[in-house]
mmCIF file as gemmi writes it, N, C-alpha and C atoms, coordinates in Angstrom:
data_model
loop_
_atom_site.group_PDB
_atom_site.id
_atom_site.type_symbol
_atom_site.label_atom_id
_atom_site.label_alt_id
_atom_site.label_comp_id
_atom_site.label_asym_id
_atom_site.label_entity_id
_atom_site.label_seq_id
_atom_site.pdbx_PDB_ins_code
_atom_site.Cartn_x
_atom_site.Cartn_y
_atom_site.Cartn_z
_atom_site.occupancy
_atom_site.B_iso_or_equiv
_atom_site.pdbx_formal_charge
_atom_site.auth_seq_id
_atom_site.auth_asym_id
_atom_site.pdbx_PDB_model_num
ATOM 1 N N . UNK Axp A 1 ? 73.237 63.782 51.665 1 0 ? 1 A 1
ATOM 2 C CA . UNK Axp A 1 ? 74.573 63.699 51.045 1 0 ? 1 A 1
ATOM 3 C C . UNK Axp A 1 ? 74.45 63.644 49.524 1 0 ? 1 A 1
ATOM 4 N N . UNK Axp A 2 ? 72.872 63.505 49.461 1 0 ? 2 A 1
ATOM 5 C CA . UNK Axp A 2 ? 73.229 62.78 47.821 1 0 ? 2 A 1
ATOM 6 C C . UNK Axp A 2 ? 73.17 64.34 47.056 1 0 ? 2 A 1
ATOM 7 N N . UNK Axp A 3 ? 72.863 65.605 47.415 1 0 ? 3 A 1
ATOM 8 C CA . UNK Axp A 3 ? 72.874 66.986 47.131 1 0 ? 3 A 1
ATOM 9 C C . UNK Axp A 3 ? 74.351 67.338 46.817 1 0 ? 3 A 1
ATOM 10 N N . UNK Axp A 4 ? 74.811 67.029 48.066 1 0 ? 4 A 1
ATOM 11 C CA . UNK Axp A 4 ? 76.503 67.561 48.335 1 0 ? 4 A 1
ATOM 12 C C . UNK Axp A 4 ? 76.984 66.692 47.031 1 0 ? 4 A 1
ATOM 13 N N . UNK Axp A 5 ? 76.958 65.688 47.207 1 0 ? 5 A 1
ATOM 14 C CA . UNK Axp A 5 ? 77.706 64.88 45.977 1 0 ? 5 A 1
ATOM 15 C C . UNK Axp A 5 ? 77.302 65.111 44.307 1 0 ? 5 A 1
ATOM 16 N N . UNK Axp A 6 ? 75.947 66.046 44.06 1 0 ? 6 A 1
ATOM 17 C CA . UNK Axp A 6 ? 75.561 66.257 42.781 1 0 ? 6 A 1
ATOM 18 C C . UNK Axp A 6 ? 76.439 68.358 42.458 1 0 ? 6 A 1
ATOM 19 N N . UNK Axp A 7 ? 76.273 68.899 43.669 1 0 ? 7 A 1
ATOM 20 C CA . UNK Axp A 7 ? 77.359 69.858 43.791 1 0 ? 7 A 1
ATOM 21 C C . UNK Axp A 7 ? 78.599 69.435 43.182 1 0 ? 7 A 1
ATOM 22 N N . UNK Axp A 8 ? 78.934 68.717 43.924 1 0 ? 8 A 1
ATOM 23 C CA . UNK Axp A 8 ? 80.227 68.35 43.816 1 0 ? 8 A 1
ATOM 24 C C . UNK Axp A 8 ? 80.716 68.069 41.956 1 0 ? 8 A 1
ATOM 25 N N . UNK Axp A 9 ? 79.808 67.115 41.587 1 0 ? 9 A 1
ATOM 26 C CA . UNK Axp A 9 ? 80.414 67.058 40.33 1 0 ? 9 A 1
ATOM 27 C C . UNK Axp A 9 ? 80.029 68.234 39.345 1 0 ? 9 A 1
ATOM 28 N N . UNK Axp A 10 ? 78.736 69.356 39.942 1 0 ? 10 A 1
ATOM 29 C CA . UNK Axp A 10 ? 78.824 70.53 38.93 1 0 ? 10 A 1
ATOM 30 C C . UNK Axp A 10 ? 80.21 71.325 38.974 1 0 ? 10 A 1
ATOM 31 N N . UNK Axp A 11 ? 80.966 71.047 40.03 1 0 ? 11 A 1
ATOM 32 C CA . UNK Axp A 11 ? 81.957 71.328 40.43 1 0 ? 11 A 1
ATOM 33 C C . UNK Axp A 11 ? 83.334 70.685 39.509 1 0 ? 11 A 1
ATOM 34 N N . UNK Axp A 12 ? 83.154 69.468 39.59 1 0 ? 12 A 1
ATOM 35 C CA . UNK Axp A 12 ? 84.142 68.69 38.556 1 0 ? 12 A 1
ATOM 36 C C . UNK Axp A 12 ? 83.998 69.515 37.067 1 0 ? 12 A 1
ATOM 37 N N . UNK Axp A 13 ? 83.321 69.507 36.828 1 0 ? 13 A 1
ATOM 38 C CA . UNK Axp A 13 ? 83.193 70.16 35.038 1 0 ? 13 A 1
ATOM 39 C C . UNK Axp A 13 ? 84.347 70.791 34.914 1 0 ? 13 A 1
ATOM 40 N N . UNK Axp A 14 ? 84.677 71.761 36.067 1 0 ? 14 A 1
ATOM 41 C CA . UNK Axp A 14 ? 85.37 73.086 35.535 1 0 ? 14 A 1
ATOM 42 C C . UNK Axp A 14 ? 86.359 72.919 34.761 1 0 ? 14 A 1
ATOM 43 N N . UNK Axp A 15 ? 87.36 72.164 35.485 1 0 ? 15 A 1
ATOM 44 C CA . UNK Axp A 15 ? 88.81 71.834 34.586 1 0 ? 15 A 1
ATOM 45 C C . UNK Axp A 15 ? 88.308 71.565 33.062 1 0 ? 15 A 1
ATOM 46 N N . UNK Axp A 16 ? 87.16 70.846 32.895 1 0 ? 16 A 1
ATOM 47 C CA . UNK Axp A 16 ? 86.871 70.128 31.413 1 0 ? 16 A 1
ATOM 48 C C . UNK Axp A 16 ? 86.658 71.853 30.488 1 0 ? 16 A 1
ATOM 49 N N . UNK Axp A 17 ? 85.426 72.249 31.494 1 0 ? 17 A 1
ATOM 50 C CA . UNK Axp A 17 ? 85.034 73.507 30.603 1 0 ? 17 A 1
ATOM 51 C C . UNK Axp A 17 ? 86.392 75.322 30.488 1 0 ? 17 A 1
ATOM 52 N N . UNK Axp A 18 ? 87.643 74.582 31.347 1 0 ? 18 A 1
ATOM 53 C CA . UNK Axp A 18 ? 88.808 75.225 30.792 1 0 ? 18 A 1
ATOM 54 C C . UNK Axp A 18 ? 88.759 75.062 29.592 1 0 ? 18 A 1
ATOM 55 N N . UNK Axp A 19 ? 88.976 74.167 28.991 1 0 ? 19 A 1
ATOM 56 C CA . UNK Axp A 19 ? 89.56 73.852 27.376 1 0 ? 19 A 1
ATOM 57 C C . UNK Axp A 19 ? 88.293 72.788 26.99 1 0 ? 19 A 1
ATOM 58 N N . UNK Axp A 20 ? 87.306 73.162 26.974 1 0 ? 20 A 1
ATOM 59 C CA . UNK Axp A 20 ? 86.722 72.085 26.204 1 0 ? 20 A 1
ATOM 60 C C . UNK Axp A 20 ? 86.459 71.385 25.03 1 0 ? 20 A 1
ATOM 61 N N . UNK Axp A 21 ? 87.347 72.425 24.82 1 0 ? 21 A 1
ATOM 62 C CA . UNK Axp A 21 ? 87.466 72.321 22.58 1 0 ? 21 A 1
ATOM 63 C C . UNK Axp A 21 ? 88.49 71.235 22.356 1 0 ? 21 A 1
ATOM 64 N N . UNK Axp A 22 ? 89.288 71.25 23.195 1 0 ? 22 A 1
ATOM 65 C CA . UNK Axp A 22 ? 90.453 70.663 23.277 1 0 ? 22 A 1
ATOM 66 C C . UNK Axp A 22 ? 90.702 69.439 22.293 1 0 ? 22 A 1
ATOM 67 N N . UNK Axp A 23 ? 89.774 68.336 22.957 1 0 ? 23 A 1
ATOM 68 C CA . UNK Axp A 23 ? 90.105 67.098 22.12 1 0 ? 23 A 1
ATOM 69 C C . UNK Axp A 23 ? 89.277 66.87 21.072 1 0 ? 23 A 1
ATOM 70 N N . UNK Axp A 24 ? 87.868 67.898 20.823 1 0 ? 24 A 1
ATOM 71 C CA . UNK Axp A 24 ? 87.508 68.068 19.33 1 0 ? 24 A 1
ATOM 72 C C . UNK Axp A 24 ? 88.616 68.71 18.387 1 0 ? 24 A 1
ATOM 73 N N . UNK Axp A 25 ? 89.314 69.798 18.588 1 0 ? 25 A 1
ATOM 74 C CA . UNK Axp A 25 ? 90.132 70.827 18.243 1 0 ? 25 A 1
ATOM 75 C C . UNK Axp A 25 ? 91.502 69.377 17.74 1 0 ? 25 A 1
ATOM 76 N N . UNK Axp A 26 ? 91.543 68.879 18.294 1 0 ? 26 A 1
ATOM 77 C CA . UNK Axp A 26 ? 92.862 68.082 18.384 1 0 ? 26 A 1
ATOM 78 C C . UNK Axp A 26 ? 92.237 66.938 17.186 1 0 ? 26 A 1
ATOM 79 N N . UNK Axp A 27 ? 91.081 66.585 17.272 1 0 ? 27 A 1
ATOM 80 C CA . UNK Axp A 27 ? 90.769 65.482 15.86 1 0 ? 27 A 1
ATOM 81 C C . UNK Axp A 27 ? 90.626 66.274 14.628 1 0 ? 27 A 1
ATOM 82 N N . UNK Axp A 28 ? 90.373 67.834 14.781 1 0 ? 28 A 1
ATOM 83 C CA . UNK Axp A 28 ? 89.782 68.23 13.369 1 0 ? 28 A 1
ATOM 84 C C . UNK Axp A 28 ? 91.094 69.161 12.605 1 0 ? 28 A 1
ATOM 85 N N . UNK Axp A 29 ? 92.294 69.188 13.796 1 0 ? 29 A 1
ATOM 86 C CA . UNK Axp A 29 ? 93.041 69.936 13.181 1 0 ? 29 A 1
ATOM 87 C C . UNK Axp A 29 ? 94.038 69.135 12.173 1 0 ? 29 A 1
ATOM 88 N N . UNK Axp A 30 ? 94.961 69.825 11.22 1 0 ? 30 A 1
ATOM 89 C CA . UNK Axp A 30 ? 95.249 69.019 10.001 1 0 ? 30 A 1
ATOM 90 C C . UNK Axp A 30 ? 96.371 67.851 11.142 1 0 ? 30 A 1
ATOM 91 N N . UNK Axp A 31 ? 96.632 67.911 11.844 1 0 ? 31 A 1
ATOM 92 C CA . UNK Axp A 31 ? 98.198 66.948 13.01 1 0 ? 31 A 1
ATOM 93 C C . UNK Axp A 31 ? 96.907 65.636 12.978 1 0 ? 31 A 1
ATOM 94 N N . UNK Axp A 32 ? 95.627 65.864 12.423 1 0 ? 32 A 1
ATOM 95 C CA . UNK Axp A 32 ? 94.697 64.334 13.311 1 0 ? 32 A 1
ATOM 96 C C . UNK Axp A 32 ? 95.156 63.616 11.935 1 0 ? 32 A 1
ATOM 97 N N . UNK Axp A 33 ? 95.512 64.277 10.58 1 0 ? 33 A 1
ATOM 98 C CA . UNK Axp A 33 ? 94.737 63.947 9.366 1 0 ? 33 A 1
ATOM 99 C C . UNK Axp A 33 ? 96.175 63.428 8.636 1 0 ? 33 A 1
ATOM 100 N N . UNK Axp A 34 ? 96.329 62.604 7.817 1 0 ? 34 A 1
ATOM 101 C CA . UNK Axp A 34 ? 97.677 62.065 7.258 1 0 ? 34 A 1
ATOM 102 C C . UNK Axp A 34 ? 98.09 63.449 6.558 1 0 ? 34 A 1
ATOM 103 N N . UNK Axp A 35 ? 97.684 64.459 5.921 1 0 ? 35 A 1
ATOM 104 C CA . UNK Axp A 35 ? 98.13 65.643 5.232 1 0 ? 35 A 1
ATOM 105 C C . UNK Axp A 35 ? 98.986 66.487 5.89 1 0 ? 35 A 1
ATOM 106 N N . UNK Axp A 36 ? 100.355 67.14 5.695 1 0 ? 36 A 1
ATOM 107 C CA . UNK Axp A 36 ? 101.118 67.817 6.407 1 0 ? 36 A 1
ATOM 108 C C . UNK Axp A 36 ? 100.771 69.075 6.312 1 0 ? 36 A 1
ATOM 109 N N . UNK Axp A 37 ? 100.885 70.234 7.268 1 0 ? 37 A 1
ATOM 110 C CA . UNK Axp A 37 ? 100.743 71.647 6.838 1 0 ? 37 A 1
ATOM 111 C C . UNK Axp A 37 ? 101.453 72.508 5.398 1 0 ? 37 A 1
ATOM 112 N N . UNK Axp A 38 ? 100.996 72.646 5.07 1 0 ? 38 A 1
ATOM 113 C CA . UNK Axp A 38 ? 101.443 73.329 3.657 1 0 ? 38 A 1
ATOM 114 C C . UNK Axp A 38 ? 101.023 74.942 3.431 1 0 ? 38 A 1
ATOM 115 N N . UNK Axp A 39 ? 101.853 75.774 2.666 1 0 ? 39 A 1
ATOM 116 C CA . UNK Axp A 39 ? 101.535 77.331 2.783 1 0 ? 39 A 1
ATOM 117 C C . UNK Axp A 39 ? 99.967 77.495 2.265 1 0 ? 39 A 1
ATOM 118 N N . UNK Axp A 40 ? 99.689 76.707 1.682 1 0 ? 40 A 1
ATOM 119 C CA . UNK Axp A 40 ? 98.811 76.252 0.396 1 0 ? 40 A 1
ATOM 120 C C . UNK Axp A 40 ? 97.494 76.651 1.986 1 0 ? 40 A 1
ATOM 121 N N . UNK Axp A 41 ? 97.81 75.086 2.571 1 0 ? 41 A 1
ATOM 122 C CA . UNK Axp A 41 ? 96.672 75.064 4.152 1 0 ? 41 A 1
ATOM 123 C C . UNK Axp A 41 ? 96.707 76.25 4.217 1 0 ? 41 A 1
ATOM 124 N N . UNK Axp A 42 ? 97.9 77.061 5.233 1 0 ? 42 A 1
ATOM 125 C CA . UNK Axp A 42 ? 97.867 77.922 5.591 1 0 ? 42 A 1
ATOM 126 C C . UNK Axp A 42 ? 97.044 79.09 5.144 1 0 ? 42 A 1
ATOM 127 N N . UNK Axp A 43 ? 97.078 79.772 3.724 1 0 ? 43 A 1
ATOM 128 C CA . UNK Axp A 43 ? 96.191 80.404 3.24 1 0 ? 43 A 1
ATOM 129 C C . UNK Axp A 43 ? 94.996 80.118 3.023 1 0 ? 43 A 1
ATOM 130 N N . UNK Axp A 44 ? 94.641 79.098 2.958 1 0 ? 44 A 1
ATOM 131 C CA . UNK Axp A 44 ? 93.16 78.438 3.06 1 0 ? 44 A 1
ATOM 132 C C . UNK Axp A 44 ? 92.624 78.656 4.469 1 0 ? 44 A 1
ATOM 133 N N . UNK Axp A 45 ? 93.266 78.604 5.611 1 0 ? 45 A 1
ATOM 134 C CA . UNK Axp A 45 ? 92.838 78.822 6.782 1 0 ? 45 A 1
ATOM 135 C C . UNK Axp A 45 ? 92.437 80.529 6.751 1 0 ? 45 A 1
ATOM 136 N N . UNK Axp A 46 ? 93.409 80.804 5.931 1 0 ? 46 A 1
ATOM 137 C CA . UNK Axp A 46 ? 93.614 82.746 6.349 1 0 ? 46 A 1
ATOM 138 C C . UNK Axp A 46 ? 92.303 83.077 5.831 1 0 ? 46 A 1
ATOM 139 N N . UNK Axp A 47 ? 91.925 82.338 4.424 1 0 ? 47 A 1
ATOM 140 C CA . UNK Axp A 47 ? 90.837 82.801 3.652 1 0 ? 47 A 1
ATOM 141 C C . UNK Axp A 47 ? 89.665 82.312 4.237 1 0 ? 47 A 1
């Protein structure tokens, strides 16, 4: 059983490795950071 049960959680990952950027993506984007979006950001992103 102890096989089936190590399956099993290579199995769990998946949902995570849907979006795994997710909650890095979510601390590094400017919404984590006291600074509001500005056109200013915006072109800095573009560049």
């Amino acid at each position: 059983m102890g096989y089936a049960d190590e399956s099993k959680r290579e199995d769990d990952p998946a949902p995570y490795s849907l979006n795994p950027t997710y909650p890095k993506n979510e601390i590094s984007t400017p919404a984590a950071t006291a600074e509001p979006i500005t056109p200013e950001i915006l072109l800095a992103m573009a560049y």
